[in-house]
Each structure stands twice: as C-alpha cells, then as structure tokens.
N, C-alpha and C positions, 0 to 999 in steps of 0.2 A: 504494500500500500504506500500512495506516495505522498508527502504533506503538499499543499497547494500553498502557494506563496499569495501573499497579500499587502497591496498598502495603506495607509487610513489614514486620513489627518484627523489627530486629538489634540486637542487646547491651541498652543502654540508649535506643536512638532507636527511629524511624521510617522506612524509607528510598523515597525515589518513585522509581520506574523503570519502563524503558519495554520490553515484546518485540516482535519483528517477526519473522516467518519466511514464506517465500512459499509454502511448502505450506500447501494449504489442510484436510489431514487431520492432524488431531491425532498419532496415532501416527508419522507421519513427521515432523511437529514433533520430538516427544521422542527422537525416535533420530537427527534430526540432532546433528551437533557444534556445542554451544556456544562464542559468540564474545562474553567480558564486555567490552565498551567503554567505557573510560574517556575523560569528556570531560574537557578543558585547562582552568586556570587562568580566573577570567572568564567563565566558561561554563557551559551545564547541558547534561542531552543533546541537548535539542531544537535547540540550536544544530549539530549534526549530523544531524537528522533525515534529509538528502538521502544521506548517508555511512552512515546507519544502513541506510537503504530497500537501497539497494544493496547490503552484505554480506548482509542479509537472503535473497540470493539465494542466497546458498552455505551460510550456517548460521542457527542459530536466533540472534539477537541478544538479548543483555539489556544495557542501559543506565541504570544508575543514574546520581539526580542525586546525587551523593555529599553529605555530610552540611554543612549551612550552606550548600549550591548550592542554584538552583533551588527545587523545593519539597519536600525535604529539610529538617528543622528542624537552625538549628547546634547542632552540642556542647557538652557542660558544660564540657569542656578545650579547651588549646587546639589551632588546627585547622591545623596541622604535618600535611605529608607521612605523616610514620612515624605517627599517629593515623589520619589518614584512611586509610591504606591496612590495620589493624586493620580499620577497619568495612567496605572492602571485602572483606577476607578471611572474613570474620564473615559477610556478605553472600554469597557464592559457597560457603561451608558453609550455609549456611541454604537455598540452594535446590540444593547437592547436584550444584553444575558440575562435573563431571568432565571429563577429558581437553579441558579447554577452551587456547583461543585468549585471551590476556589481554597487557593493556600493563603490566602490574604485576608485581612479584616475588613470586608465593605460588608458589615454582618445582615443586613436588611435584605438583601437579595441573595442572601445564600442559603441553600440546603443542606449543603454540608461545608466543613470544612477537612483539610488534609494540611499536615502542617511537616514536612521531611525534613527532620533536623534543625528544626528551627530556635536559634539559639534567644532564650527569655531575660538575663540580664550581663551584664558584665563580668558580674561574679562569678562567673560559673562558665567562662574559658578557664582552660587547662593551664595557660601561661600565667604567670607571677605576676601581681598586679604591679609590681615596677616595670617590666617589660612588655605590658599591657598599653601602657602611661607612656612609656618614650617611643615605642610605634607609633600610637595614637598622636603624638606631637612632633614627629617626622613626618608622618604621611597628611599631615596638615599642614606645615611647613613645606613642603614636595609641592602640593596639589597648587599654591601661590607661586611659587617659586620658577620663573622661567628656566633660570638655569640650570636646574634639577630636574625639570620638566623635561629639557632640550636634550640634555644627558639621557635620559630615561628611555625618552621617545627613541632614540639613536639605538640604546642597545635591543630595544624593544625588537626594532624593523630588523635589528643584524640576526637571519637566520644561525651560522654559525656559532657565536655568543650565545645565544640561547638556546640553543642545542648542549655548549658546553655547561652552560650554567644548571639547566635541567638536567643532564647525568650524573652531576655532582650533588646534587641534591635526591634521587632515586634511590632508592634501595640496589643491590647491585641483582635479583633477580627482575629486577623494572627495567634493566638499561636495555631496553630491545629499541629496534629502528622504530618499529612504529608506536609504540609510548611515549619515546621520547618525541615527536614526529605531530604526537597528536596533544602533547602538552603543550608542546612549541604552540601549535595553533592556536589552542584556547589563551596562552597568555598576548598570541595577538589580536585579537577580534576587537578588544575597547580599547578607545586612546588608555595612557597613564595618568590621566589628570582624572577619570573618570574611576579609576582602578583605586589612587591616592584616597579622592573623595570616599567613593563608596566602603572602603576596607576599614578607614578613618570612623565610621560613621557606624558603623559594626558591631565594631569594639568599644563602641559606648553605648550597647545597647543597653536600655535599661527601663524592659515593660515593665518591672518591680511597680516604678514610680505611679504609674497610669491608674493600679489599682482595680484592672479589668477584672470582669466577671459577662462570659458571654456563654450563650444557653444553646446556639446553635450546634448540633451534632458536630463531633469532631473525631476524626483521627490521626493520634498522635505516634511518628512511625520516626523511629531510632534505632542507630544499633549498639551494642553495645562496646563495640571494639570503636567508638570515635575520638578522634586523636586528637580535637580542638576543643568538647566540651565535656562536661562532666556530667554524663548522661545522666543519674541518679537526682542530683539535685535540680536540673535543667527539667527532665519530665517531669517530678515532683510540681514543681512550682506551675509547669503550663498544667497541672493537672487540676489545680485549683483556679484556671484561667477558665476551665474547661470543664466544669462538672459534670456532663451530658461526652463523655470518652469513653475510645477504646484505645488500648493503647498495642501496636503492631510493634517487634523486633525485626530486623531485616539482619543476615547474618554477612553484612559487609564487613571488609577489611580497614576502613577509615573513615571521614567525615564525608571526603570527594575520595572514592578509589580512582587510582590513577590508571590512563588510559580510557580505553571507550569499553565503560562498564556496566551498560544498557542489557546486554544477556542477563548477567546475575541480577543486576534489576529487577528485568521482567520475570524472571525466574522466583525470586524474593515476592515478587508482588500476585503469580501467580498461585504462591502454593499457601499465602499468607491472606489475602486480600482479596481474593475473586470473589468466595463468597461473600462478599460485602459489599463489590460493586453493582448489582442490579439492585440495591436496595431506592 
C-alpha cells in the first residue's frame, strides 16, 4: 500500500502529509474513523511509513510532517511543542477530523488517545539534571547563534562527517551500511535551528505544572528497555493524566531503535494492540 502525498495550507504555512487507507472505495474511505499520527522528534512520517501501512488497515491514516520536519517548511517562531501542536490543531480543523484517534491533546474531538513514549516532565529523563540544564542552555544558545548555526548546518549537509560521527556513536553490532545510511538521513531532513529549538524545548518538559486531568480513553505504550526516560515514574504520572488507560509494553530495544524499525513495530503492535484497534 502506498501513502498519497498531500499539500495544505494551515494558518501561516504549508503542511506535507501523507493518507493511507486500504479501502479501495472512496466512500468507505471517508466514513472510516480517522487516525492523525504524529511522528517523534528527528523524524518525518515517512520514517513510519511501515507503522502507517499497517493502521491503515483499520482507519483512514493522515500523517503530517509537522512544521520545520520533513518537507514541511519551518516557522517564523519558534518550534516549541505548544506551537507545533497549534498547527496541528489548525491542521485537523482544516481537514475536518472528527471523532478521531490522535497522540496529541486537542481532547474535544478525540476518541481516543495513543501516546508512544511520550515523555510527562523533566524529571524523569534519564540524564542528570546538570546535564539536562547545560544542553538545554547550548541548544538555546545554538538555535540564536549564527555562527553555531552556520557551523552546524555545514557538518549537517557533509554526508561523510556524519557518517563518521554516526559510527562512533552506534553500538559496534549497529555499524552496518544501511543504519548508518539511514541515521544519516533522519538527522538531515530538518534544518539545525529547528533541531536546536525543538530538543531545547523537550527537555523542559514539564506537564507536572499544567495539572491535567483528561477522561478521554487512552493508550499509554512504552517499553521498558528506554534509554532516555524513566519509564516507571514517566507512566506512573501520565497514569494519573489519564485515569480512563490501558497501558501496552512494546519489547523495543531503546527510546528510537536505530535504523528502520517499522517490522518490530508493526510486529509489537500487532500481537499487542490489534485487538484494540476496531474498538
């Protein structure tokens, strides 16, 4: 099945996205349930295309590359969670999703939610809150900074460079051509200013503060083996975001397994999660 490419204007941008549904009659298309998927940090959709293919079995899938992803042009401001999730909202008004399936809080038109990993406050990365703190104040520092900009962008575009830089940082059963090949790719798809911004803005998450409580059905899908948060107290907390949960394990090897890890994915989702999806 192949995703269809789309463009839209929402608010002041442009947005690229992808549908997929396995009906092959239109009208069943449109009266299936909408399922908007949000792709991760580093990412555009197509890095889920195997994850897309597959729900596409049960509803109509839309997948934007959200704004400064993919081929998505970035924003004029900057590109913070609570901004991009406006042009997603913006986005799912504009085509009129209702009663959809979403990893995002626009809670009023949703029927379900699905939330992959999604990290609930700053306390609860894995990393030491000093080295939390001086990332967080480089990559904000970066994101202004021409010159660090210019630097960045430069090693960004040298394929070589970042080939070397990605083997040294893999595991040495990861150093294969096309892992490395396909990390490469993903760390070029969004300018650095966009990369800076959004990483910046991450690591100061902190729904703590917001004091949510939302009743909308959710699934909350983690695994246990993830290397950036502390899964225990990270579910814990979205659990009481979420009183109305179920909560799925996926037996992933990291937060992002590296390379294109759509098979075990869909594998994960199908022996975990199927019977869930025609609810």
């Amino acid at each position: 099945m192949e995703l269809i490419a789309h463009d839209i204007s929402v608010l002041d941008t442009t947005i690229h996205y992808y549908t997929a549904s396995s009906s092959l009659h239109q009208a069943d298309v449109e009266g299936r349930r909408p399922l908007l998927f949000i792709h991760g940090h580093r990412a555009d959709a197509l890095r889920y295309k195997g994850v897309i293919t597959y729900l596409a079995r049960f509803f109509t899938v839309y997948a934007p590359d959200l704004p400064g992803f993919g081929k998505s042009p970035p924003l004029t401001m900057r590109h913070t969670m609570e901004n991009l999730a406006k042009y997603v909202a913006a986005f799912a008004e504009r085509l009129e999703l209702n009663n959809m399936i979403l990893a995002l809080l626009i809670e009023p038109k949703l029927k379900q939610i699905i939330l992959l990993g999604t990290p609930y406050d700053k306390r609860f990365f894995k990393m030491s809150n000093q080295k939390r703190e001086t990332m967080v104040r480089f990559f904000t520092l970066a994101a202004k900074s021409k010159t660090i900009l210019f630097v960045a962008d430069k090693i960004q575009k040298n394929n070589q460079i970042m080939k070397f830089l990605i083997k040294r940082r893999l595991p040495k059963d990861k150093r294969t051509k096309e892992i490395i090949d396909y990390e490469v790719h993903f760390w070029q798809i969004m300018p650095m200013k966009v990369w800076f911004e959004s990483a910046s803005d991450l690591l100061q998450t902190a729904l703590a503060d917001k004091n949510l409580k939302i009743e909308t059905p959710a699934f909350l899908v983690e695994t246990p083996n993830d290397h950036l948060l502390q899964v225990d107290k990270n579910l814990a907390a979205l659990k009481k975001v979420f009183p109305n949960h179920k909560v799925i394990m996926f037996p992933l090897n990291r937060h992002v397994p590296y390379g294109d890890f759509n098979e075990d994915f869909v594998s994960a989702l199908a022996s975990r999660f199927e019977r869930y999806l025609g609810d």
